[in-house]
FITI-562256 format. One record per residue (C-alpha): residue in three letters; x, y, z. Coordinates in steps of 0.2 Angstrom, whole numbers, plus 2048, in hexadecimal, padded with zeros to 3 digits. Layout:
<pts>
ALAXYZ;...
</pts>
This chain:
<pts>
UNKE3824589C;UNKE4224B8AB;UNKE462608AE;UNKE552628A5;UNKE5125A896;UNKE42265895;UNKE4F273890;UNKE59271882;UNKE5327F874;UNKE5528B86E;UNKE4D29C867;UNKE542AB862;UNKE532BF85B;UNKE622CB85A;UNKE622DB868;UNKE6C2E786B;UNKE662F487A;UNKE7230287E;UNKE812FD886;UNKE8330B895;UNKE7B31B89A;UNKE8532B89D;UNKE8732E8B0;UNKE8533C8B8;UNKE933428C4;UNKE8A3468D6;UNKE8E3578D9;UNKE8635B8C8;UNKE773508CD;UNKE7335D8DE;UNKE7536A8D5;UNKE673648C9;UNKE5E3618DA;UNKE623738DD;UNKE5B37D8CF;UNKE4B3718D0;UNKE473748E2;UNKE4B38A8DC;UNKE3C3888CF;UNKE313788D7;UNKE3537D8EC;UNKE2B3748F6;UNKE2036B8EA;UNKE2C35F8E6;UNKE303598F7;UNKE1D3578F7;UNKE1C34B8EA;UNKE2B3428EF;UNKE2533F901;UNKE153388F9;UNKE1F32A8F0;UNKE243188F9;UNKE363168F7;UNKE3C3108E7;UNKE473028E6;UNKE5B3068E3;UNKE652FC8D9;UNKE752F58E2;UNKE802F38D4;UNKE883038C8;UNKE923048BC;UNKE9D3138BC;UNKEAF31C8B6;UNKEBA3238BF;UNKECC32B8BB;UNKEDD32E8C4;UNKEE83388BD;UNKEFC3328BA;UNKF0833C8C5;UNKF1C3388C4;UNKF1632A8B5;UNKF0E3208C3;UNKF013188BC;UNKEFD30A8CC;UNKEF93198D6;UNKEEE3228C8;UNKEE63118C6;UNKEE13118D7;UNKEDA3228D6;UNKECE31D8C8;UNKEC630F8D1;UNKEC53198E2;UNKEBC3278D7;UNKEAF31A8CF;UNKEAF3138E1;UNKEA83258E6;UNKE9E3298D9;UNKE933178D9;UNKE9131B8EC;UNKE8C32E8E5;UNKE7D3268DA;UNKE7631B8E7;UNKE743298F4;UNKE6D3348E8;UNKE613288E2;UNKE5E3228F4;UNKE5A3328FC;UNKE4D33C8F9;UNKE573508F2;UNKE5535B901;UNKE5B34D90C;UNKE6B34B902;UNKE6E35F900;UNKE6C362914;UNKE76355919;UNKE84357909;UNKE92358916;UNKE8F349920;UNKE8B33E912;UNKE9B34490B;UNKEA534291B;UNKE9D332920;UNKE9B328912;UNKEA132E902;UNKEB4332909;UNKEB531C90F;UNKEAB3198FE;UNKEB43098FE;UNKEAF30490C;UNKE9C303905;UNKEA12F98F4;UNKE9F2E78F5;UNKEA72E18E5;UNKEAC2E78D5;UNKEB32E38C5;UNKEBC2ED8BA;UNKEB32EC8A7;UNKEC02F989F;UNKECD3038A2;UNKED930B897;UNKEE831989A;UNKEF0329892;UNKF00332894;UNKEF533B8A0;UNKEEB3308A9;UNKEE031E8AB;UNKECF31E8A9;UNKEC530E8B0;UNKEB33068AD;UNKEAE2FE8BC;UNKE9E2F48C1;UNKE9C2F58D5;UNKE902ED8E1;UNKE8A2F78F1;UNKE8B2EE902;UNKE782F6906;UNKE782EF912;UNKE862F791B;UNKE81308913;UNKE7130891A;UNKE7630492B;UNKE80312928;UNKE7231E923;UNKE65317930;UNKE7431C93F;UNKE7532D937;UNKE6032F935;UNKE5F32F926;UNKE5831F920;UNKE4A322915;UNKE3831991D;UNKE2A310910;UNKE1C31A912;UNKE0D30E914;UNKDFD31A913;UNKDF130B919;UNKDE131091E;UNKDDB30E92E;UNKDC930E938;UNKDC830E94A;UNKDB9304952;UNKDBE308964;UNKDB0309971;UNKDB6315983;UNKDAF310995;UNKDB13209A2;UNKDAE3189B3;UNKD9D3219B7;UNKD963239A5;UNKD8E317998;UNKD9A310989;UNKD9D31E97B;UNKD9E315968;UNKD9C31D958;UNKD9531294F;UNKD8130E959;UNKD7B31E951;UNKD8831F93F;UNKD7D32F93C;UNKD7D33894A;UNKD8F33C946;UNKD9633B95A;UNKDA534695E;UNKDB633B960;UNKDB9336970;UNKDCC335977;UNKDD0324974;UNKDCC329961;UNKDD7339962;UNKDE533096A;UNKDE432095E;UNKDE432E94F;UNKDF2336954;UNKDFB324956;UNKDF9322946;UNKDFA32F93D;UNKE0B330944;UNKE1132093C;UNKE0932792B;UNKDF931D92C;UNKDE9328924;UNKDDA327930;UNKDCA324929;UNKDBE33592F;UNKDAE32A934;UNKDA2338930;UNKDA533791C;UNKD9632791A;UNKD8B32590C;UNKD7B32B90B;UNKD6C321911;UNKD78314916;UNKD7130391C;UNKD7B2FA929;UNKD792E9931;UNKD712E6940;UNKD822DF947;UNKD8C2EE942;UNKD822FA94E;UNKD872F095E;UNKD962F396B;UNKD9E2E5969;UNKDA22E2958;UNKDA62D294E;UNKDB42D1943;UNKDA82CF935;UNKD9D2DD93A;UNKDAF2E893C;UNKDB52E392C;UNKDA42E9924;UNKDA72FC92B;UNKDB92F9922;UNKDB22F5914;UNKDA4303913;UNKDAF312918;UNKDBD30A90B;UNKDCA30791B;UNKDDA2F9919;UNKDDB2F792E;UNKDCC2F8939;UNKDD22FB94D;UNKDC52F3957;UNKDC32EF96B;UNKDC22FC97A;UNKDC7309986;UNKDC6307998;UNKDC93179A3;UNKDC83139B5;UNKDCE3209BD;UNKDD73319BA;UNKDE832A9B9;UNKDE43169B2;UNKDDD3129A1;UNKDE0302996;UNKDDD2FD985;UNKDD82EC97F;UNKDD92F096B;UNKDDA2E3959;UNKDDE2E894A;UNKDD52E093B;UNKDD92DF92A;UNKDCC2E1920;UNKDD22DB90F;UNKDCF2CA918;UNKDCB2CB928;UNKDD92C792E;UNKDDE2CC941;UNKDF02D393F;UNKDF22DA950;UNKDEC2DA963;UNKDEF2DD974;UNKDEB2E4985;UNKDF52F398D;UNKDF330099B;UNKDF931199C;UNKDFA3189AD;UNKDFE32A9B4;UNKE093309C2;UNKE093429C8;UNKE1833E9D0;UNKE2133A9C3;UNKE1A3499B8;UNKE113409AC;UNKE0834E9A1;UNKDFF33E994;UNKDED338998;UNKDED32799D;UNKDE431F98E;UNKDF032A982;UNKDFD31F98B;UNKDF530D98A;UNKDF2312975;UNKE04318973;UNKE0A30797D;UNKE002FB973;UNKE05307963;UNKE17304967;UNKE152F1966;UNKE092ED957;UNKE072FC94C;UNKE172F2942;UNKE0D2E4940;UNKE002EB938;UNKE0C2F492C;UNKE152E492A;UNKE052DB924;UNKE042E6916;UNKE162E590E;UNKE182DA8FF;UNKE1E2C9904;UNKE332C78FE;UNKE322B78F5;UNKE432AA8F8;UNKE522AE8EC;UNKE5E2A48E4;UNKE6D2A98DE;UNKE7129F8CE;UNKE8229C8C3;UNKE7D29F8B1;UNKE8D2998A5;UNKE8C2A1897;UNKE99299888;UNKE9C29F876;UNKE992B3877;UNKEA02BA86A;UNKEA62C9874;UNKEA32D4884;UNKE942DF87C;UNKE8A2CF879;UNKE8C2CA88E;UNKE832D8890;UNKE762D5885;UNKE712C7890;UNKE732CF8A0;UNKE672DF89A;UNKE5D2D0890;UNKE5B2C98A3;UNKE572D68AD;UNKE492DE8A0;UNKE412D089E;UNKE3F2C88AC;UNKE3C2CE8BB;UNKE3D2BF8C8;UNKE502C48C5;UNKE582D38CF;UNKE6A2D38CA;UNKE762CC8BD;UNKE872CC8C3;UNKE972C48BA;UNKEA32B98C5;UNKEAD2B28B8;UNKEB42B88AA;UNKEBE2AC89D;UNKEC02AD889;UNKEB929C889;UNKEAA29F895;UNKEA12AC8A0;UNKE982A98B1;UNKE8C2B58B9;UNKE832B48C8;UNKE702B68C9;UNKE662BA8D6;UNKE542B58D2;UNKE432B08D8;UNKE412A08D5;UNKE4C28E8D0;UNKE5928B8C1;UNKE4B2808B8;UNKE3F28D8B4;UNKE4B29C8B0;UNKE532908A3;UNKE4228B89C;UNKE3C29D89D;UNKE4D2A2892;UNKE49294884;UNKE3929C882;UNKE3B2AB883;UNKE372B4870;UNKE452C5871;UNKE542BB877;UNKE642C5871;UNKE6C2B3866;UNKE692A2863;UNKE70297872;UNKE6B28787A;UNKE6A28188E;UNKE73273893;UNKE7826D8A5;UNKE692748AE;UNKE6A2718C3;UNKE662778D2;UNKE752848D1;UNKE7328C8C1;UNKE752848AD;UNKE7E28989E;UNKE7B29588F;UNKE8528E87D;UNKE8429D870;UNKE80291860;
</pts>
């Protein structure tokens, strides 16, 4: 039996979710922001700044209303879709950056995006609208061009960064011309005091919001492997010290200061959830009094090797994006504008492989939305026909690669 045939069904229960939610208008919204930041101060930027950024929806559905001067309503029109325009572009901000940030940078935001709000709205489709002797009032669903706004954002600093909190262990042995190799981790008890190389790398990273594993915290009466005491360490001996002092990354290699003014680093970074080597690399840092150089030289080879893998290793830990498809989904027989969005809440609450449902086509006859999904046609529609809370009877028919279609029976 071949895929499509697989997926002619049908199943079915009644639903019927709320239809909108009251938005609220921005400058109402900072002033919420306001009286919370009078009674919670600096607490609450506290607890925001410990939060990874939260994902922000691209599509909004908003009013807006323009007011009918000299009887013409074209121009009012205008003004209603210009002030929905706005107002999606409002709720995205305020939902993309954190409070303080939008309160100290109200003006700017204001002048630099919210006055060319149009400019930032991909696509929109009107859902209502409707006029009085005094004005028109619209129902709009618009689509954000994110990309474009974050651009914008990111030229004017304030694109929000995913904190990653990933940490870290340092395994790096120092060589002073002159004087035996320094390393921790011979004598685990003796607790030895951090050398440069371990100050510099902390600092590192640290700065790029990493938490550095304090070394002198071990459990008691610990045993260790003979292989772990040694200078040079195996990965699997490094990745044992990840594992016993409860670090994500172990930094591993050596520091080499030659002279006064030359030092260089040969440093990997492991990952100790499997052992994986993520990043390494050889650099140098050299010195000039002529030049006024005020940083040690191994302060310099760190930062220079830093500079080039530190996003590696934070790379390593994101979540991998899986491929999207978008997908047409024909929908035929509704019986009427509030049971279209049925399906798409339906959709989007109950499976979450799909990010957005969007309408491309509305007929009397038939609707077509677009989909953006993880995954193919052929398991969505299968998925659907199984599902046990779907909003009305239907049935799938012409399933391929670009989408299928939904009868209401």
């Amino acid at each position: 039996m071949n895929r499509k045939n697989e997926l002619n069904g049908m199943c079915g229960s009644d639903k019927s979710p709320p239809l909108f939610y009251r938005r609220v208008g921005f400058a109402r919204l900072c002033l919420c922001f306001l009286v919370f930041s009078l009674t919670l101060g600096s607490f609450m930027e506290d607890c925001f700044s410990q939060e990874i950024k939260e994902s922000v929806s691209e599509e909004r559905i908003v009013t807006g209303t323009g007011v009918i001067i000299d009887e013409n309503v074209v121009d009012a029109r205008d003004e209603a879709i210009s002030q929905a325009f706005s107002r999606a572009i409002e709720e995205y901000l305020a939902q993309r950056l954190r409070f303080q940030k939008m309160v100290n940078n109200f003006q700017r935001l204001d002048e630099e995006i919210l006055a060319r709000a149009k400019e930032h709205i991909q696509d929109y489709q009107i859902i209502s609208e409707f006029k009085t002797d005094e004005y028109v009032r619209v129902l709009i669903r618009a689509r954000i061009n994110s990309a474009i706004l974050e651009k914008k954002l990111k030229s004017m600093g304030m694109q929000e960064t995913e904190s990653f909190q990933i940490d870290v262990l340092f395994l790096v042995s120092e060589k002073k011309r002159g004087f035996p190799t320094t390393f921790w981790w011979i004598d685990p008890s003796a607790q030895a005091s951090i050398t440069p190389t371990e100050l510099f790398l902390s600092q590192v990273f640290e700065e790029k919001g990493f938490r550095v594993i304090n070394r002198s915290f071990f459990p008691p009466e610990e045993s260790y492997d003979e292989g772990m005491l040694g200078m040079n360490l195996s990965d699997e001996d490094a990745v044992k010290w990840g594992r016993l002092l409860s670090a994500q990354v172990v930094v591993t290699g050596e520091a080499n200061i030659d002279e006064g003014s030359r030092a260089s680093v040969f440093l990997k970074a492991i990952r100790v959830m499997d052992g994986a080597t993520i990043a390494q690399g050889y650099r140098e840092g050299i010195t000039s009094d002529n030049l006024g150089d005020d940083k040690n030289p191994v302060e310099l080879a760190i930062q220079n090797w830093a500079d080039d893998m530190i996003s590696y290793i934070s790379d390593s830990f994101k979540p991998s994006e899986k491929a999207m498809a978008q997908l047409i989904i024909t929908l035929k027989g509704l019986k009427g504008y509030k049971e279209l969005q049925d399906v798409k809440e339906f959709l989007i609450e109950n499976f979450p492989e799909i990010k957005s449902v969007l309408e491309t086509r509305l007929r009397r006859e038939l609707i077509k939305v677009s989909v953006e999904t993880e995954g193919d046609s052929y398991t969505l529609a299968k998925r659907l026909l199984r599902h046990p809370k779907v909003p009305f009877l239907f049935e799938i028919s012409e399933v391929h690669e670009q989408g299928f279609t939904v009868v209401r029976r």
